[in-house]
C-alpha positions in Angstrom: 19.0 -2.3 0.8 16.0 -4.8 0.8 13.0 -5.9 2.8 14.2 -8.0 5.4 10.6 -8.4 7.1 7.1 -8.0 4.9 4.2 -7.9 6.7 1.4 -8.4 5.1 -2.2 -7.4 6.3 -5.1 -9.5 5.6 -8.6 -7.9 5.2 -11.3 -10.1 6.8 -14.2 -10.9 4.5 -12.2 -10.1 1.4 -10.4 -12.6 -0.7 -6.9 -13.3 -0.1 -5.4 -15.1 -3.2 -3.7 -12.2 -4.5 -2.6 -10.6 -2.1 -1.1 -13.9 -1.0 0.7 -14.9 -4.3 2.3 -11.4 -4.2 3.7 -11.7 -0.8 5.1 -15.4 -1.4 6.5 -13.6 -4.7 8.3 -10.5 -2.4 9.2 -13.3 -0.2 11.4 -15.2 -2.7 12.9 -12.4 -4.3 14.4 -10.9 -1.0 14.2 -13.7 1.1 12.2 -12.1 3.8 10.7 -13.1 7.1 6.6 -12.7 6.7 4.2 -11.2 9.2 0.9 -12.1 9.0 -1.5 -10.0 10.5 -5.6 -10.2 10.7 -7.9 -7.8 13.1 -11.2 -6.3 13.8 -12.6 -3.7 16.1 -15.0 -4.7 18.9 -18.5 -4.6 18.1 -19.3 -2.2 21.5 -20.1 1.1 18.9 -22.9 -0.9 17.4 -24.4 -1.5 20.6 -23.8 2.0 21.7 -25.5 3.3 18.7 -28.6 1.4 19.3 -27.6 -0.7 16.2 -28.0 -4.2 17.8 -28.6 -6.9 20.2 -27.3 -9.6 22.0 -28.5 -11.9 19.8 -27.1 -10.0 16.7 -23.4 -9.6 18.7 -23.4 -12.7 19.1 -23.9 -13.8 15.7 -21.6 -11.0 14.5 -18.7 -11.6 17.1 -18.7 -16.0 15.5 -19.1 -14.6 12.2 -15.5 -12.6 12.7 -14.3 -14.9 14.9 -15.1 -17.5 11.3 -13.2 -15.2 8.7 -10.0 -14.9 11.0 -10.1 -18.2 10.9 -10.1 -18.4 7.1 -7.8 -15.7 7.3 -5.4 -17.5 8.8 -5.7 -20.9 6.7 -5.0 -18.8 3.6 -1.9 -17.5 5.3 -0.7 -20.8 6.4 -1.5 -22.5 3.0 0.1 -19.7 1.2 3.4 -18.9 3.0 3.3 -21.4 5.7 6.5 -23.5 4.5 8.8 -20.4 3.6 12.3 -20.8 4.1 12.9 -17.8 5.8 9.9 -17.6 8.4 6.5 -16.7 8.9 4.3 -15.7 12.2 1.0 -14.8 12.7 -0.5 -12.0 14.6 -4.5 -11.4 15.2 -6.5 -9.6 17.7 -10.3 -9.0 17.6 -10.1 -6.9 20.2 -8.4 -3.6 18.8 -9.4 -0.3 19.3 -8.1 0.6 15.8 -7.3 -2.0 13.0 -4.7 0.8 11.5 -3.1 1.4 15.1 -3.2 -2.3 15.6 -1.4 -3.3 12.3 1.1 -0.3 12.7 2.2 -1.3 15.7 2.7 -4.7 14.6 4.4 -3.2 11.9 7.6 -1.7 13.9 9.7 -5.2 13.0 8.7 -4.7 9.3 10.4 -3.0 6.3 7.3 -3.2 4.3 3.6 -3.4 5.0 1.4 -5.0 2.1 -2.3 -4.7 1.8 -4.5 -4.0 -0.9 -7.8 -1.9 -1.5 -10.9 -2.9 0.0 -13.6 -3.6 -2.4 -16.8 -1.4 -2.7 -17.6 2.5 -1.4 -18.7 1.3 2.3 -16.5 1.2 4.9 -17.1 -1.9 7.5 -15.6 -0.3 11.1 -15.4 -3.9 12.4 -13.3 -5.5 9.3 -11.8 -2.5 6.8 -8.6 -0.6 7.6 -8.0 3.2 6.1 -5.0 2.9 4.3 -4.8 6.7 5.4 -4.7 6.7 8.9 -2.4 3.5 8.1 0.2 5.6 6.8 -0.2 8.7 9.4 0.6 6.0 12.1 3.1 3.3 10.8 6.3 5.2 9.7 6.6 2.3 7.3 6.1 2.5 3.4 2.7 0.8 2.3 2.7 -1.7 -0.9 -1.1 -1.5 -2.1 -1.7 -4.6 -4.1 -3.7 -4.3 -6.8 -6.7 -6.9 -8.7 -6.1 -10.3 -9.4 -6.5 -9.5 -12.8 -3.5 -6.5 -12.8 -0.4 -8.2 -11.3 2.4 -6.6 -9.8 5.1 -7.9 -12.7 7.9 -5.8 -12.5 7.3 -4.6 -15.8 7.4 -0.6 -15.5 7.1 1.3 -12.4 6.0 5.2 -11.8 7.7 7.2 -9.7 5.8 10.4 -8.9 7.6 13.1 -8.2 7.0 16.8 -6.6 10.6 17.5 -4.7 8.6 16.9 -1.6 9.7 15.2 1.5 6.8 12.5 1.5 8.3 11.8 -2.5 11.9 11.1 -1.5 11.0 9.1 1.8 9.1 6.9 -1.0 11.2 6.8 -3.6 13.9 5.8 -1.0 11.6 3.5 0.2 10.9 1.9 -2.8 14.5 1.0 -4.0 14.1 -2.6 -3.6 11.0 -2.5 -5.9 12.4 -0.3 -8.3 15.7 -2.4 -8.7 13.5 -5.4 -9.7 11.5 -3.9 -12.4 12.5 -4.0 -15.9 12.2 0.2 -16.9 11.4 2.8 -14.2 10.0 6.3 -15.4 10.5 9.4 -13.3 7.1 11.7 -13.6 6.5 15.1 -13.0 3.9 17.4 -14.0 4.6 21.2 -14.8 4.0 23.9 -17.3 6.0 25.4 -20.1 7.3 28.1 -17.8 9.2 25.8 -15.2 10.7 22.9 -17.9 14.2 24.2 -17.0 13.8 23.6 -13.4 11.5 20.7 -13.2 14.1 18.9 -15.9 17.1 19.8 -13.1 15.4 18.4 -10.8 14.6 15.2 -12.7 18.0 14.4 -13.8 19.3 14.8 -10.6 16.9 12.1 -9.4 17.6 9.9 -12.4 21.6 10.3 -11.4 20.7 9.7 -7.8 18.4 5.8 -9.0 21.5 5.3 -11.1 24.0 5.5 -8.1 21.5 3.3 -6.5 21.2 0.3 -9.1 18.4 1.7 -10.7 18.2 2.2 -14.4 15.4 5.2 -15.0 13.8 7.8 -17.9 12.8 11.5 -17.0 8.8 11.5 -17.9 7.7 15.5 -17.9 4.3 16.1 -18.7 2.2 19.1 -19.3 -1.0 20.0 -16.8 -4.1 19.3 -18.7 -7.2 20.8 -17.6 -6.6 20.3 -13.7 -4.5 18.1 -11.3 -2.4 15.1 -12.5 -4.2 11.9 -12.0 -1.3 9.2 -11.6 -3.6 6.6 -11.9 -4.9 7.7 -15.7 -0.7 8.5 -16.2 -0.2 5.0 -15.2 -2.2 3.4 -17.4 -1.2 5.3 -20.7 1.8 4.5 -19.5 1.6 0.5 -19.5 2.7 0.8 -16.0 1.8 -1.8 -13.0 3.7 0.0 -10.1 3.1 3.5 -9.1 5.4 5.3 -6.1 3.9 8.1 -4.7 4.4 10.1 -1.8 1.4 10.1 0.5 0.0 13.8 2.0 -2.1 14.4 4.7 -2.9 15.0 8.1 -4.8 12.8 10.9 -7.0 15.3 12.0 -8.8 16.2 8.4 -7.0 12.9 7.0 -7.2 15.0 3.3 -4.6 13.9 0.7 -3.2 16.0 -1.7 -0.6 14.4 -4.7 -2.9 16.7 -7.0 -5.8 15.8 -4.9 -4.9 12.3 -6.2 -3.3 9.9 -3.5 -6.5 9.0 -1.9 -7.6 7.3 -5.4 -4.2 5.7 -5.7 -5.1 4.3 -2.6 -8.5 3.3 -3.0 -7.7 1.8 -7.0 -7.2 -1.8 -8.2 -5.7 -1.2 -11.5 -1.9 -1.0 -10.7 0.1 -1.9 -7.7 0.5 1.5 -5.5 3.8 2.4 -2.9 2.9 4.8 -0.6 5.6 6.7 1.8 4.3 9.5 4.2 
């Protein structure tokens, strides 16, 4: 198994130079075919809500119009010359940026993206990684800051003996294979060690079958619900696979209340499966 077709999503109004470098890095290693994909939402809700005027639209609608452009020289600067293909999809148009990049993302075996900057939430130009995942059917590579590369180094798999943590773990095989130690996490008390360790070694047998050389990690609950990210870090680790919980209508996450921060952090890359 490996990713045959990456798309990667590009946030407008955000910088791209990262996100970019790790793409052209996923390209070479599996010698995938890249999608490129840039949108925004019509500007219709801010007239609607009595929040403009032609004037500002119009302003608004070249100022978008100006990032996809800058969008799409990073793209072709970046991965423009790969040996195994690029193309380039943008609409400006779409009702939904996460519908619009999901549906894009039926030729893909991975979507990449990373965490918009900042606690607002621009309807024209931002993408929720959450409704994302309810929509694609397609596991989600979060890349994190400039200054935390994803280097292969250790990767974090989260697990629960859910169905969202095998579809990611699954999903992530191509990831795992590539990175130098792989640590198998779960989170229980005293009282279910014998299972939760059962459980674990059956996974690590499973990544072993699979090319994957991994440790069992079992960690006591402290004071309330795991926080991967905080695991991560003591960990030294700069991937984290998780699976992602939830449901469109409250679009609430549960991984120990966690997965929305995975999503939303920039210390450590972040492979999310619903």
């Amino acid at each position: 198994m490996r990713y045959h077709t990456i798309l990667v999503h590009l946030q407008l109004g955000q910088p791209h130079a990262a996100l970019l470098h790790l793409a052209a890095r996923l390209a070479d290693r599996f010698g995938a075919h890249i999608i490129g994909v840039a949108a925004s939402a019509p500007l219709q809700a801010l007239i609607a809500e009595g929040c403009g005027n032609g004037a500002l639209v119009e302003d608004e609608i070249d100022e978008l119009q100006r990032e996809m452009a800058v969008a799409k020289a990073a793209f072709d600067a970046a991965l423009g010359h790969r040996a195994h293909g690029v193309s380039w999809l943008a609409s400006s148009t779409c009702a939904s940026i996460a519908d619009f990049v999901a549906e894009a993302a039926r030729g893909a075996d991975l979507i990449l993206t990373d965490a918009a900057p900042g606690s607002g939430f621009d309807m024209q130009r931002q993408m929720q990684v959450s409704e994302l995942l309810l929509r694609a059917g397609r596991p989600v590579l979060i890349a994190p800051a400039p200054a935390s590369p994803l280097l292969f180094m250790h990767a974090l798999v989260a697990w629960d003996d859910g169905r969202e943590c095998r579809r990611a773990i699954t999903d992530a095989l191509p990831l795992l294979r590539e990175a130098a130690r792989v640590s198998v996490v779960q989170v229980a008390p005293d009282c279910e060690h014998g299972v939760v360790s059962a459980q674990l070694d059956a996974v690590i047998a499973w990544l072993q079958a699979h090319g994957v050389g991994a440790q069992p990690l079992l960690l006591p609950p402290v004071g309330g619900p795991p926080l991967l990210g905080e695991i991560a870090r003591h960990q030294a680790c700069d991937l984290v696979v998780a699976g992602a919980y939830g449901h469109s209508r409250l679009r609430e996450w549960a991984f120990g209340g966690v997965t929305r921060a995975l999503a939303a952090q920039q210390q450590v890359a972040v492979l999310l499966s619903h």
